[in-house]
Structures are given as C-alpha cells and as structure tokens.
C-alpha positions as CSV (number, residue, x, y, z in Angstrom):
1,X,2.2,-11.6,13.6
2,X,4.9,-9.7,15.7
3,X,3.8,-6.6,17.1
4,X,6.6,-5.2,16.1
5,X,6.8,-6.3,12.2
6,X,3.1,-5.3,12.6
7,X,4.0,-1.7,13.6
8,X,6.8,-1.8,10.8
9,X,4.5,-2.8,8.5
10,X,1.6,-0.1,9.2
11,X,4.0,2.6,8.9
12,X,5.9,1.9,6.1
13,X,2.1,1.8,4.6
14,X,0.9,5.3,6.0
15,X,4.4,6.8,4.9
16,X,4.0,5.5,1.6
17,X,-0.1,6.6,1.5
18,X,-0.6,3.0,-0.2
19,X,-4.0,1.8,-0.3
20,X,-4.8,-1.8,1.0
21,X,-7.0,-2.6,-1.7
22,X,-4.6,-2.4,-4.2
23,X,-2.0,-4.5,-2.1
24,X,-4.4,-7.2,-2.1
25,X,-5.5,-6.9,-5.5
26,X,-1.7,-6.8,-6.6
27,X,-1.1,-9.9,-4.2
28,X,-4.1,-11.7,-5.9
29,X,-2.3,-10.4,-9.4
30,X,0.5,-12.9,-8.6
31,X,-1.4,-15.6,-7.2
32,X,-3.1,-15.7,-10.0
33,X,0.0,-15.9,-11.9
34,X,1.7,-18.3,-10.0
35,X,-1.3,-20.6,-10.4
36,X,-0.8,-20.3,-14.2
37,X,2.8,-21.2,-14.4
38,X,2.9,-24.3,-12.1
39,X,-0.1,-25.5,-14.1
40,X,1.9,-25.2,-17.2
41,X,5.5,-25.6,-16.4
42,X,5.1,-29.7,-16.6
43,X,3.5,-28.8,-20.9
44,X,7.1,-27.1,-21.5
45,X,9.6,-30.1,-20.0
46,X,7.7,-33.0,-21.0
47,X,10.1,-33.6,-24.3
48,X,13.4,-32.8,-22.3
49,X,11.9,-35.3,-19.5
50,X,11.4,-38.0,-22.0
51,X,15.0,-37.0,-23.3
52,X,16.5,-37.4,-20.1
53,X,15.0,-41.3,-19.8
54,X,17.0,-42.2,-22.3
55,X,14.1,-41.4,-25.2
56,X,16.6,-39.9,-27.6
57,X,18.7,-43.1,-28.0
58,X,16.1,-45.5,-27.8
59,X,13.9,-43.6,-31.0
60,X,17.4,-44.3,-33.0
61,X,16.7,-48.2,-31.9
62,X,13.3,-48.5,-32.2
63,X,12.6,-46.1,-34.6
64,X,9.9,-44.0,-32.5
65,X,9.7,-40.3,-32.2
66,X,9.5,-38.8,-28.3
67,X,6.0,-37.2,-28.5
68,X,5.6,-33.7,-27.2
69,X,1.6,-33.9,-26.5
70,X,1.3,-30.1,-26.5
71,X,3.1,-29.7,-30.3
72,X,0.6,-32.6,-32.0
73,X,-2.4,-32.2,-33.2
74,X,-5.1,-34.1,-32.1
75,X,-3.0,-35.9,-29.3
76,X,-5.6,-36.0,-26.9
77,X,-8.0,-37.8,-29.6
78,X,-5.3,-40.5,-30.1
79,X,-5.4,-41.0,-26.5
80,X,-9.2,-41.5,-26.1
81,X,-9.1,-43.6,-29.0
82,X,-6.1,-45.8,-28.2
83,X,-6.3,-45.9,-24.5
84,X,-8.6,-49.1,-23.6
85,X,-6.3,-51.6,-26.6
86,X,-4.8,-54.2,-24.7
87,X,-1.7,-53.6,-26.0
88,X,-1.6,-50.4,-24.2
89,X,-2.6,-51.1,-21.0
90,X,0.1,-50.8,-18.1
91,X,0.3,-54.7,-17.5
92,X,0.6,-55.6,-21.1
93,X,3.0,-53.2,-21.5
94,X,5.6,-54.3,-18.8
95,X,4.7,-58.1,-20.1
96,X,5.9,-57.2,-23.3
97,X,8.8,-55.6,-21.9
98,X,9.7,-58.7,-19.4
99,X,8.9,-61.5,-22.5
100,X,10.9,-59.6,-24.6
101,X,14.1,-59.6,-22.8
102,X,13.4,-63.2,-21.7
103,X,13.5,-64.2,-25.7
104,X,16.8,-62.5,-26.6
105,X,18.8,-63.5,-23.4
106,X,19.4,-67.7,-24.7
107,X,21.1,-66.0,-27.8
108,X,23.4,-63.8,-25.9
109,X,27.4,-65.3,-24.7
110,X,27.3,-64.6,-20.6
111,X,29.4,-61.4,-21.2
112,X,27.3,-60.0,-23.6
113,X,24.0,-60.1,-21.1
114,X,25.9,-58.7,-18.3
115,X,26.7,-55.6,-20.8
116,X,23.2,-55.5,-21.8
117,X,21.8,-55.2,-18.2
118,X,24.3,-52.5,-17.6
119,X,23.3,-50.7,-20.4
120,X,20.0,-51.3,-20.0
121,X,20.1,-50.0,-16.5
122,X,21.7,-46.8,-17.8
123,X,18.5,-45.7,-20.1
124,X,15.4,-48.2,-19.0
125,X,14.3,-47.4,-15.8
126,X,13.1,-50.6,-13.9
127,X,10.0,-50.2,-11.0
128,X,10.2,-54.2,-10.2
129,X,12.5,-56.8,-10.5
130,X,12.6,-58.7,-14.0
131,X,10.0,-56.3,-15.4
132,X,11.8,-53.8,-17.4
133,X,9.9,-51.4,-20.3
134,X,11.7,-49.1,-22.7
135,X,11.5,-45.2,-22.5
136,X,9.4,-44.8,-25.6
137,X,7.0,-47.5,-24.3
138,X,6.9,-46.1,-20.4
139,X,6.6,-42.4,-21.9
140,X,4.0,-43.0,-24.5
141,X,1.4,-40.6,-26.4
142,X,-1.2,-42.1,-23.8
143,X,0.9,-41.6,-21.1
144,X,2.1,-38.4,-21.6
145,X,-1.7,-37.5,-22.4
146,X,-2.7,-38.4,-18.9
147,X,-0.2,-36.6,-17.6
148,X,-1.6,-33.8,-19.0
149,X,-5.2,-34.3,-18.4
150,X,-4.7,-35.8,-14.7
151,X,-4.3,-32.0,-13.4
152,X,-7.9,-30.9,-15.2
153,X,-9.4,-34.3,-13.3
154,X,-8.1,-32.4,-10.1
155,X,-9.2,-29.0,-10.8
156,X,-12.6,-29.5,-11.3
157,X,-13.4,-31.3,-8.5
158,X,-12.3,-28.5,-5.5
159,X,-13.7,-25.4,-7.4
160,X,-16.9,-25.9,-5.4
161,X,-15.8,-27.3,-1.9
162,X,-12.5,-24.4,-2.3
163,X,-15.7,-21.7,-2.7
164,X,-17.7,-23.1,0.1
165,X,-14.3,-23.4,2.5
166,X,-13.6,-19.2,1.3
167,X,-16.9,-18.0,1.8
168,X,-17.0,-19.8,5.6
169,X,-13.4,-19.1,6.4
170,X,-12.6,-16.2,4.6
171,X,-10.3,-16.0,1.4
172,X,-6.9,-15.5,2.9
173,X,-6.2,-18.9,4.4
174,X,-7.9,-20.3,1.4
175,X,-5.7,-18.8,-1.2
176,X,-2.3,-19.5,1.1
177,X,-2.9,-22.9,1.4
178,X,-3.8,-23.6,-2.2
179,X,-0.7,-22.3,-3.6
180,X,1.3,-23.1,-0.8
181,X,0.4,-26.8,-1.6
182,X,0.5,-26.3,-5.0
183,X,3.8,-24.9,-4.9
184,X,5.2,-28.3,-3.0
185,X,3.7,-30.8,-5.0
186,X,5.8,-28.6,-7.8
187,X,8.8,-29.0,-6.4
188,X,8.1,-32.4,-5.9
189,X,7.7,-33.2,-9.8
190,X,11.4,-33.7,-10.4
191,X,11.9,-36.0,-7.4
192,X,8.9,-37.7,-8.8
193,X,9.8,-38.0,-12.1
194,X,13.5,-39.5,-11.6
195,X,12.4,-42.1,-8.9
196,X,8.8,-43.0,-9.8
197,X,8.5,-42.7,-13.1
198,X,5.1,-41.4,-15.1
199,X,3.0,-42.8,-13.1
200,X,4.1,-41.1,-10.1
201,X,3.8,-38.2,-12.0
202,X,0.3,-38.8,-12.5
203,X,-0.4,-38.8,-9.0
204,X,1.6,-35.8,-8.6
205,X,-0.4,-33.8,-11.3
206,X,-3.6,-34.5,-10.2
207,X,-2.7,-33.6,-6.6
208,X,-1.4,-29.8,-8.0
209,X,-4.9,-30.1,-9.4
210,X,-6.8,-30.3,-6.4
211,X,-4.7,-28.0,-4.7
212,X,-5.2,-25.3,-7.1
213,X,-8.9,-25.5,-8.0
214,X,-10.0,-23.0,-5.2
215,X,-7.5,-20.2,-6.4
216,X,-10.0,-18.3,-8.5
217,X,-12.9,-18.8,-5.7
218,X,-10.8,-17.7,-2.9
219,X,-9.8,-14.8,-4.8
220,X,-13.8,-14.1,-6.1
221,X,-14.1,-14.2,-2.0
222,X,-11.7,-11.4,-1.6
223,X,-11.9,-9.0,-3.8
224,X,-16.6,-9.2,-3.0
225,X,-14.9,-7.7,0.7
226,X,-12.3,-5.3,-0.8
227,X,-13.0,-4.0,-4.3
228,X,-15.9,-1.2,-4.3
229,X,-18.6,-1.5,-7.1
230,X,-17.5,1.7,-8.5
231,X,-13.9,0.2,-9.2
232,X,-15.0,-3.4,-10.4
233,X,-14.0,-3.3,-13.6
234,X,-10.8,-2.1,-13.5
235,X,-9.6,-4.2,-10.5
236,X,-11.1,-7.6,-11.0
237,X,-10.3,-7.5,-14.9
238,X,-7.1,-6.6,-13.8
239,X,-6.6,-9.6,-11.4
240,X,-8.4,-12.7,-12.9
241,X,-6.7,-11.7,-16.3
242,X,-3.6,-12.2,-14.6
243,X,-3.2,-16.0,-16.1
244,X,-2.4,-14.0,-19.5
245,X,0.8,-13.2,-18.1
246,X,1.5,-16.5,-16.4
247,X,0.5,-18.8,-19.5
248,X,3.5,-16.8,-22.1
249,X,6.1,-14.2,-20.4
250,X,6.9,-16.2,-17.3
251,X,6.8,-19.6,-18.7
252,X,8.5,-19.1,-21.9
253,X,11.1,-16.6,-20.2
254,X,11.8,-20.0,-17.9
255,X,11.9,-22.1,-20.6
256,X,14.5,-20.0,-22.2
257,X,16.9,-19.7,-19.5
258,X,17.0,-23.4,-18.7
259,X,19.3,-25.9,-20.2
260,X,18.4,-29.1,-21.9
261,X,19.5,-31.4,-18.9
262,X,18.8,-28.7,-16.1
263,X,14.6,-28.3,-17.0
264,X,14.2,-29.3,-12.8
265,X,15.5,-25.4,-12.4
266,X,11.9,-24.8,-13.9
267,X,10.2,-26.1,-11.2
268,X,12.4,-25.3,-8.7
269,X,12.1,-21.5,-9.6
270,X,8.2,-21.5,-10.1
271,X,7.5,-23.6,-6.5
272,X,10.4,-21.3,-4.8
273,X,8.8,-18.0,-6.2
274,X,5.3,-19.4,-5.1
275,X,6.2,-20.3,-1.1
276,X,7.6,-16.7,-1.3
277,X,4.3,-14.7,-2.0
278,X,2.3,-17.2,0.6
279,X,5.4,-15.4,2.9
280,X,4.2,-12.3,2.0
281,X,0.4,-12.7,1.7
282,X,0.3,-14.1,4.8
283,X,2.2,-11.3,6.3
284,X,0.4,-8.0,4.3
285,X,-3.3,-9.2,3.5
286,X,-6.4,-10.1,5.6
287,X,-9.8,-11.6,4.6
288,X,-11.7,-8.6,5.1
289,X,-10.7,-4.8,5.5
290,X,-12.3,-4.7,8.9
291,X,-9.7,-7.7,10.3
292,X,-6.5,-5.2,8.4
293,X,-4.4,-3.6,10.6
294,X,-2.9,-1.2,8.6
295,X,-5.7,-0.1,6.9
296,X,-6.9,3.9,7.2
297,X,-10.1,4.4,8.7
298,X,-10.9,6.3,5.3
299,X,-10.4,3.5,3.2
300,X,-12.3,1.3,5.4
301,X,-15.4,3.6,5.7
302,X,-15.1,3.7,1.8
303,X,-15.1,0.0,1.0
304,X,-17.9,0.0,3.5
305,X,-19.9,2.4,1.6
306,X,-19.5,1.0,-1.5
307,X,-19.6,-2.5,-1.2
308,X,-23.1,-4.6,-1.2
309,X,-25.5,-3.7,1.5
310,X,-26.2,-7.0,2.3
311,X,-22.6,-8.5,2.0
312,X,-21.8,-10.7,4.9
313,X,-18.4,-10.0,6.7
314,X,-16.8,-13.4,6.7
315,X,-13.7,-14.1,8.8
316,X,-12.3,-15.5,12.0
317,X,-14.8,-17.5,12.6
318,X,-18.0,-15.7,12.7
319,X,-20.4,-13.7,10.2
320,X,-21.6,-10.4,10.1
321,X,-24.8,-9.3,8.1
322,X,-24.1,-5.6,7.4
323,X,-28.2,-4.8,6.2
324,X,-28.9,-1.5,5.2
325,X,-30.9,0.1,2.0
326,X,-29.8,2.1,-0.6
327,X,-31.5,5.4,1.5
328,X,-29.9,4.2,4.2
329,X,-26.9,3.8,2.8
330,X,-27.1,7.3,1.5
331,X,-27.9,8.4,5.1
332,X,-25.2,6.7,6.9
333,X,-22.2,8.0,4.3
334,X,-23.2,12.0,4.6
335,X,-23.3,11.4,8.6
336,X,-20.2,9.9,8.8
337,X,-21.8,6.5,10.7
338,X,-21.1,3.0,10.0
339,X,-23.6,0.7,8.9
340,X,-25.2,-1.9,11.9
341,X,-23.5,-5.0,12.0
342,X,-25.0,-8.5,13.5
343,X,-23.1,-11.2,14.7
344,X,-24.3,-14.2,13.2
345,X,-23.6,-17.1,15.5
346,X,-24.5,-19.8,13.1
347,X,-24.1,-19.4,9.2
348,X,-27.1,-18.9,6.9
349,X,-27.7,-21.8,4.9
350,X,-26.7,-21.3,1.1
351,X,-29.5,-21.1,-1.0
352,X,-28.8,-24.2,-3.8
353,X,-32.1,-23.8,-5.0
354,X,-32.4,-20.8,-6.5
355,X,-28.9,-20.9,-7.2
356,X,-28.8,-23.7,-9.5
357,X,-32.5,-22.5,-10.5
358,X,-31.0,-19.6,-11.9
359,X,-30.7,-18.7,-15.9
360,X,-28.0,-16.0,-15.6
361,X,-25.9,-18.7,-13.8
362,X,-26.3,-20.9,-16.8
363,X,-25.6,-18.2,-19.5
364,X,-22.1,-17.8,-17.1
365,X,-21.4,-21.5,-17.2
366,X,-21.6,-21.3,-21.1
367,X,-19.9,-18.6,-22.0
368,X,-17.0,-19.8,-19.4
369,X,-17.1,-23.4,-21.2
370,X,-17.1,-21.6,-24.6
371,X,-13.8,-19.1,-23.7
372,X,-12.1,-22.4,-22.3
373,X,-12.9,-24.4,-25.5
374,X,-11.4,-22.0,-27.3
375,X,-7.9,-21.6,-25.5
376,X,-6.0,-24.1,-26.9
377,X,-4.2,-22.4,-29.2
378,X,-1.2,-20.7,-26.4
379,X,0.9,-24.0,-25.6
380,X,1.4,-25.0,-28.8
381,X,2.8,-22.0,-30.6
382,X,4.9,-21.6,-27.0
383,X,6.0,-24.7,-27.3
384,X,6.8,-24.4,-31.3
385,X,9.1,-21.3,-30.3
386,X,10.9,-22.8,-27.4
387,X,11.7,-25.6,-30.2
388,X,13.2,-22.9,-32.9
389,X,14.7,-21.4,-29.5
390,X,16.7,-24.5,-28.4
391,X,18.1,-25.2,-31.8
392,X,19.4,-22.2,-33.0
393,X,19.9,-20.3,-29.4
394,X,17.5,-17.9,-27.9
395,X,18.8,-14.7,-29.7
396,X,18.3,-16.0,-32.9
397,X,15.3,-16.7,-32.3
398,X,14.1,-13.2,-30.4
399,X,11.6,-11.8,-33.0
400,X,9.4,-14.9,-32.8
401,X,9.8,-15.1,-29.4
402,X,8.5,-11.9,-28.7
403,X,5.9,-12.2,-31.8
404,X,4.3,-14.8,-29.9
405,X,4.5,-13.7,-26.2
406,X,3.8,-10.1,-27.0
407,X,0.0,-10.8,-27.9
408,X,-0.7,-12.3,-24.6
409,X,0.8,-9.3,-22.2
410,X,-1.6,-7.2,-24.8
411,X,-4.3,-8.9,-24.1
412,X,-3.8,-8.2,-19.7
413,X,-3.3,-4.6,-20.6
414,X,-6.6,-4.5,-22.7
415,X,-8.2,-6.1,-19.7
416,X,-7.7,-3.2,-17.9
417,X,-8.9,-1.0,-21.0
418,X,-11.9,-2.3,-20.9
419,X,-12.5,-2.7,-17.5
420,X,-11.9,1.1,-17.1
421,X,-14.5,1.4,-20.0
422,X,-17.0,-0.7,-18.4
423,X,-16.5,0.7,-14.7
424,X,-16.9,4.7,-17.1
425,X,-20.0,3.4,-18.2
426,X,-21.8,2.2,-15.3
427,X,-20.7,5.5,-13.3
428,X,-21.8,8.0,-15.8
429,X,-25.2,6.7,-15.9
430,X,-24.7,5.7,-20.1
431,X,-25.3,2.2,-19.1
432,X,-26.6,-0.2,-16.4
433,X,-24.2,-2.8,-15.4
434,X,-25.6,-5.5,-16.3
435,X,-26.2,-3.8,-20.4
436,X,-21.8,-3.0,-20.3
437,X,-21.4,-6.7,-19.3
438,X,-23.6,-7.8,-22.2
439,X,-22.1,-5.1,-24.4
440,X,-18.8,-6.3,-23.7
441,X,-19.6,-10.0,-24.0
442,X,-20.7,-9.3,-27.6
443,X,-17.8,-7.6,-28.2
444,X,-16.3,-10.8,-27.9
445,X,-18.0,-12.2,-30.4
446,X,-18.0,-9.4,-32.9
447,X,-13.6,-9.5,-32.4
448,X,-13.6,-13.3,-32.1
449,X,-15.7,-13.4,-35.2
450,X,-12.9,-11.1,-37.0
451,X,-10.3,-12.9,-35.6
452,X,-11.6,-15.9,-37.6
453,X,-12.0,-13.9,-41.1
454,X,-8.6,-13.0,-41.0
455,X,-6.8,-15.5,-39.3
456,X,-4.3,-15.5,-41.6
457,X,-4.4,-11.4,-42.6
458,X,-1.9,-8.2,-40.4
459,X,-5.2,-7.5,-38.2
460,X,-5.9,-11.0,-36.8
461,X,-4.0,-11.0,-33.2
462,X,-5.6,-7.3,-32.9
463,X,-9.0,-8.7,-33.0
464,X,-8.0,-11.2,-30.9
465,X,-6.9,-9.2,-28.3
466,X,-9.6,-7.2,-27.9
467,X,-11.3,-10.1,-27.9
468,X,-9.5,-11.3,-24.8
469,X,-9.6,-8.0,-22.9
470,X,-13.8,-7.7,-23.6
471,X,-13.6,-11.4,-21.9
472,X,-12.1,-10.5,-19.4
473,X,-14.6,-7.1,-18.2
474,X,-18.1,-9.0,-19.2
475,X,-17.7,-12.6,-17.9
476,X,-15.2,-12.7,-15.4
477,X,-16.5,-10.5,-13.1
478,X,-19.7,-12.0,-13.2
479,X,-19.8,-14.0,-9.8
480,X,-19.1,-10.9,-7.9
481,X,-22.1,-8.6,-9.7
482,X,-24.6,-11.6,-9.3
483,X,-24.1,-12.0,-5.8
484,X,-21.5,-10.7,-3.5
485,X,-22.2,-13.0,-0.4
486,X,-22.0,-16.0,-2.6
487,X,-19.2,-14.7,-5.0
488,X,-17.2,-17.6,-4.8
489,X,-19.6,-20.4,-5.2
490,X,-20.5,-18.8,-8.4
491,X,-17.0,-18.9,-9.6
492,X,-16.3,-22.7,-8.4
493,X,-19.6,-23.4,-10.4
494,X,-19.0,-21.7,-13.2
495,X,-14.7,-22.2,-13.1
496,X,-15.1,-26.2,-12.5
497,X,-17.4,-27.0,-15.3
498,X,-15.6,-24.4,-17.8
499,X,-12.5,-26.6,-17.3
500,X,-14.6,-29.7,-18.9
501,X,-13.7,-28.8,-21.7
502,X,-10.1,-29.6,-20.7
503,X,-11.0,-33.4,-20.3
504,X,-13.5,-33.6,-23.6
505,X,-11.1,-31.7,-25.9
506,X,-10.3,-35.4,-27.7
507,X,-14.0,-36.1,-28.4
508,X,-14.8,-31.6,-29.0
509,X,-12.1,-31.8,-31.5
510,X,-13.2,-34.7,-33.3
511,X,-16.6,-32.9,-33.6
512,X,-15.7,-30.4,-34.6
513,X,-13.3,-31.6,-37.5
514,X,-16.5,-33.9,-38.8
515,X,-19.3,-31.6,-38.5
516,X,-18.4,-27.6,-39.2
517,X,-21.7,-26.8,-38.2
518,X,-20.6,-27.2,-34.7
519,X,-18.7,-24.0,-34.9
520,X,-22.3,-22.4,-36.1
521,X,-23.8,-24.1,-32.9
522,X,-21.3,-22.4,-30.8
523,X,-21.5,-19.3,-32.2
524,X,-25.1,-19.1,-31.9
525,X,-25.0,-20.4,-28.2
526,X,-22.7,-17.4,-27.2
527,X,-24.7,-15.0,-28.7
528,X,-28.2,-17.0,-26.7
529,X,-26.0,-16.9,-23.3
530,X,-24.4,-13.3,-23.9
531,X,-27.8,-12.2,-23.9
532,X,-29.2,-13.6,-20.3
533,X,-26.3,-12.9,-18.6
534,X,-27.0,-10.2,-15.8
535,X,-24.6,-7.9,-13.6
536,X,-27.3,-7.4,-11.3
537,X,-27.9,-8.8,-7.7
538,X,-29.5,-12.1,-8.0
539,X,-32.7,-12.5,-5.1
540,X,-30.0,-15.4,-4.1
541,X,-27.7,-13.0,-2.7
542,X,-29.9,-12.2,0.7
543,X,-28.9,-14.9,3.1
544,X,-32.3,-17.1,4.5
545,X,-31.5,-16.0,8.0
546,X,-33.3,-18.8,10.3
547,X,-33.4,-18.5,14.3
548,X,-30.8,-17.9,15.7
549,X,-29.0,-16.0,18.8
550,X,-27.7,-12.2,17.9
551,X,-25.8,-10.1,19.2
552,X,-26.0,-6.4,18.2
C-alpha cells in the first residue's frame, strides 16, 4: 500500500479510537454476506431466465409449465429419479429436437419454412447447426436442478484445500481471492446464460462453487488471530451468522427492485458490491494483528494476551510458535512483556491423525449436517413472495414481504444474544465453555422441537429463532474453541461434509416422506452429538514440532 494512504488510514483510525478487531470482524460480516447472496441470486432469476428464452410462449404451444426448482416440492427427487431415462439425456434431447423439425419441414410451402426459422430463431436458441431444441426442453426440471446442485458439487470440494491454503498463508489473501473470484464468475452468469445456454451455466455454477468454499475457513483463520477468548461469542456468532442476512434482506430487497426483463441488474449489483469490499479488505485488514499497521500497541498486547498460548502466528510467509503457560501467561500480562516468539522455518506438519481420530470432531460434523438438512425451508417461501410481489407490485405485497424476511434478520440479532450469553457465562465462572456450548446446542433442540409442535400456532417463528441464534453460539464457533492453530481445517471438515446434504436432499427427502421414523433418528442423533461436543483445546492443537532451524 501507499505510504501515504497508509498514514491516512492509521489516523483516521486513532482519531476515531476504532478498534481493529472489530474492523475485521465487520469486514468478515460482509464477506460472509456477500458469499450468501451470490450463492443465491441464480435460485431467485431462474423463472425470469427461462422467461426470457422464450419459455413463456413455448408453454402456450406445448402445453408445459416453466419450472421454478426452488417453488416445487420435491424437485430435486424428480431429478434423481428422471435424470439417467434416455429421453432425457442431452443427445437424445437435441435428436428429438433436430428429427422433429426434419418431419414437419416436407409439409411446409418454401415461404412458410423461411418464417418458421425466423421465428424459431427468435425464441429457440441454436448451439450447432441443424440441431435446434425448444426452451421448455433446453430448460428442463433436470436441468434447472443441476444448475442448482452444480454450485454444492463445487463447494464441498475446496473447504479443506481453502483451510489448508488459510492456515499456511494466512486468511486475508484467502478470503480476497475467494470472493474476488466468486464475484466474476457472478458477473459472468448473464453473459453465460445468453450465449451458452444452461449448460454453460453449469460450468459457471460450479466454478462460483469452488471459488467460494474456503470463505468460511479463511474467515475461521482470522478471527483464531484477532478475536480474544473472552469475546468469542459475541464476535464469531456475530460474523458466521452473517448468511442470515444474505439468504432474505439482500436477496429479496434485489429481487424486488429488478424488473422482469432486467434480472442481469441482480448480478451485476451482487458481483459489483463484492469487487468493492475485496477493495477495501485488501486496503484495511491484515492476517494477523502483529502484520496491522494501524493497530494500537494496546490492542495488540490484548489480543496477545488473550488468545491461545500456543497459537501459531501465520503470515507472510513464515510461522511463529508463541509457547507460553497459563502462569506464564499470567506473568508476562502484569509485567507488561510480550510472550517469546520462534520463527519457524519449516511448518509443523498437521496432525490428521488425531484429527480425524477425534469424537468431538464427529459430534461437529453431525450437528453441522443436521442444521444444513434442515435449511431448506428459506428459498421457497422467498421465492413464493417475490411471486405475490411481481404480480400485484411490491407495495401490495409489503406485509408478507416483511413477514417473511423479518424472521431471518431476528434470527442474526439473537445470534449476538446468545453469543453475549454464552461469552457471560464462561467469564463469570457459572459455566465452562465447553458445558455453554452443549447448553446452547440443546437449546436448539428444545426450540427446534417447539418449533415443530406449533408449526402452524402465533409462537412458531419465535421458537425458531431462538433456535437459530443458539446455533449459531454452540456449533459455529466450534473450530476455533477445539483448536486455534488448526481452526480452519476444522471448519473445511466440518463445512464441506455439512453441505452433503445439499447434493442428497432428493434421496433425504424421499426418506424421510416414507419412513417418519427418520425424523426420531435425527432427533435422537442431535441430542448423541450435542452431548460429545467440547469447547475445549483438543491435544491436536500443539503443533508436532520436528527438527528444524530456529531463530529466537
């Protein structure tokens, strides 16, 4: 950076008296959100997409309706089901199209063919010569389905590798260069969609997949070297909860200000808005508070003190092992003296071992299955709304508009209601940390539970957003209580496989539907993982230091 933006910069923060950790935790705040709404801004244009092939006038000829996958239910089941019939594989399906228009062109006069193809040309879009498919064939349930899942088949596969890259690298250049590429392949979609057609699209959703899969790991990187135990709670509940925002007020208030034939503004306003806060990351936040410039010496003594004893200082391409105990830790803070610090020439290996070995690990990876199992719900009453919205005008239609978004901004401020709670508990000595993350995680089920006997009663969304905001303090913060140094491993581990359900929804559904035990099974399994998860240090945590040159 400049020197002189730099020196800008680093008064602007002393004037203010603004603490770095909360600019960083603010700036993760929107990353977060921006990862939500360019994973979902494709779920509220598919039907005017469709619309704009030409779907509208070819389901008065043909007599099909354009499918919204997000407003059906079951879609993804129809999918699994219907995928591998012949008749619905791509090459049988531009066959049929090509043998079709071959049989009707001998009965047409020479006038009436050239009318045809211009027609045709109009509202079919055409990839090779003489193979020509309608727009309610070429978007198809399957196809729109795959669409959908192609970004889940992404995401899961970099949660681990984005972890590894964060804890190596450090999370800022992680984070940037997730949503900055993210946030092209978004603006890409439209281009995509108009000259490649759905399968293009594909490709393009799957790409915005990999690209966003280390978000949450770099930012589980992050806030291990910025947020102090003491303020856990509050601070990581408030930033990992930020996809509650994301997934309704951004995304419906875009969806509402975009005309039928305009939806590319959607895109265009969610990319543009995410290269803008890579601008300003890049410009305000560092990996680590001892590689921030405008950082007090205060703060940075105070994160210091109150982050793990072991945690390794990761950045700019070396590591350094900050060792001390809790008596020395005691020591150091009334003396004023920072803790030693060894440079590391060659990273400890990471222990997969006892990592994978490990039962509280496990109880994470079920409870985050279970949460993303049950968080299908949100794009189809959003997308019922925006459907009342665009016929009769968005005014008309305020009340359920905000009955349905308002829920979902509740449950980010409960977030920070209990994470206050839990980080009240653990300083007052009423509980240990890892007995206010188990508390909190059976609050879950005691409100989610509720939520269920009165789904249909005044009190439902109230148990359901307490529900959302005891989530959000028990399991999220997880990764970073279990092991600082390896935070964002954890969360790629326990992030990627919690999106499976995404890709099995089809075949959960249908399970679910023909056997009601099921929902017994998962209830019980909650309650079995709620009860071995641990906010303490795992042994994992301490680095396996081999030899190795040091230099004190």
């Amino acid at each position: 950076m400049l020197p002189a933006v730099e020196q800008k910069l680093s008064n602007l923060f002393t004037y203010l008296d603004v603490r770095q950790r909360v600019v960083l935790c603010c700036f993760t705040l929107l990353a977060i959100i921006n990862a939500s709404t360019m994973r979902l801004c494709l779920d509220f244009s598919m039907s005017r997409i469709v619309s704009e092939c030409g779907g509208i006038k070819d389901r008065h000829s043909s007599g099909e309706a354009v499918l919204n996958p997000k407003a059906l239910p079951n879609w993804r089941l129809e999918m699994a089901m219907n995928l591998n019939q012949p008749k619905n594989l791509p090459i049988n399906r531009f066959k049929a199209g090509r043998d079709q228009g071959q049989l009707k062109a001998p009965g047409r006069s020479q006038r009436n063919r050239r009318r045809s193809r211009r027609e045709s040309a109009k509202i079919t879009p055409s990839f090779d010569s003489g193979k020509r498919i309608s727009c309610s064939e070429l978007w198809s349930r399957q196809t729109q389905s795959l669409v959908v899942v192609a970004f889940y088949a992404g995401y899961m596969i970099t949660h681990v590798p984005g972890g590894l890259l964060a804890e190596r690298y450090g999370g800022k250049w992680v984070l940037s260069v997730s949503i900055l590429t993210s946030a092209i392949c978004t603006l890409l979609t439209p281009v995509a969609v108009r000259s490649g057609g759905p399968y293009v699209l594909i490709g393009i959703r799957l790409l915005v997949g990999l690209c966003e899969g280390p978000c949450f790991p770099a930012v589980c990187a992050l806030l291990a070297q910025w947020v102090p135990e003491q303020e856990r709670g509050l601070l990581a509940s408030c930033v990992l909860s930020g996809g509650e925002i994301g997934t309704s007020m951004v995304q419906l208030v875009t969806g509402l200000v975009m005309a039928e034939q305009d939806w590319p503004l959607g895109f265009y306003l969610v990319g543009g808005g995410a290269i803008l806060w890579v601008l300003g990351f890049s410009l305000v936040c560092y990996s680590t508070p001892d590689h921030c410039p405008y950082i007090q010496s205060e703060e940075r003594d105070y994160i210091k003190r109150h982050t793990s004893g072991s945690l390794l200082m990761i950045g700019s391409g070396e590591i350094l092992a900050r060792d001390a105990s809790d008596t020395e830790e005691e020591e150091f803070a009334r003396e004023g003296l920072d803790r030693e610090e060894t440079t590391l020439t060659n990273p400890p290996a990471i222990p997969w071992k006892r990592i994978l070995t490990s039962k509280p690990l496990w109880a994470l990876v079920s409870v985050s299955m279970q949460h993303d199992w049950s968080k299908q719900d949100l794009p189809k009453e959003l997308q019922v709304v925006l459907e009342k919205v665009r016929e009769h005008g968005p005014w008309e239609e305020l009340a359920a508009t905000l009955t349905v978004t308002a829920p979902y901004i509740c449950n980010w401020l409960a977030s920070l209601t209990t994470g206050q709670l839990s980080d009240f508990l653990i300083a007052q000595q009423i509980l240990s940390r890892t007995q206010t993350r188990r508390l909190m995680s059976w609050l879950v089920f005691v409100c989610g539970s509720m939520h269920m006997v009165q789904l249909e009663g005044k009190g439902a969304q109230i148990w359901r957003i307490l529900a959302k905001g005891a989530y959000y303090a028990s399991v999220k913060p997880l990764p970073l209580d279990m092991s600082p140094n390896y935070a964002a491993t954890l969360m790629g581990i326990s992030g990627g496989l919690g999106a499976l359900p995404e890709l099995l929804m089809p075949y959960l559904e249908q399970l679910e539907t023909d056997y009601t035990v099921v929902a017994s099974v998962r209830a019980a399994l909650w309650i079995i993982a709620a009860s071995y998860i641990s906010g303490d240090v795992q042994a994992f945590n301490q680095p396996e230091l081999g030899p190795q040159r040091e230099e004190n």
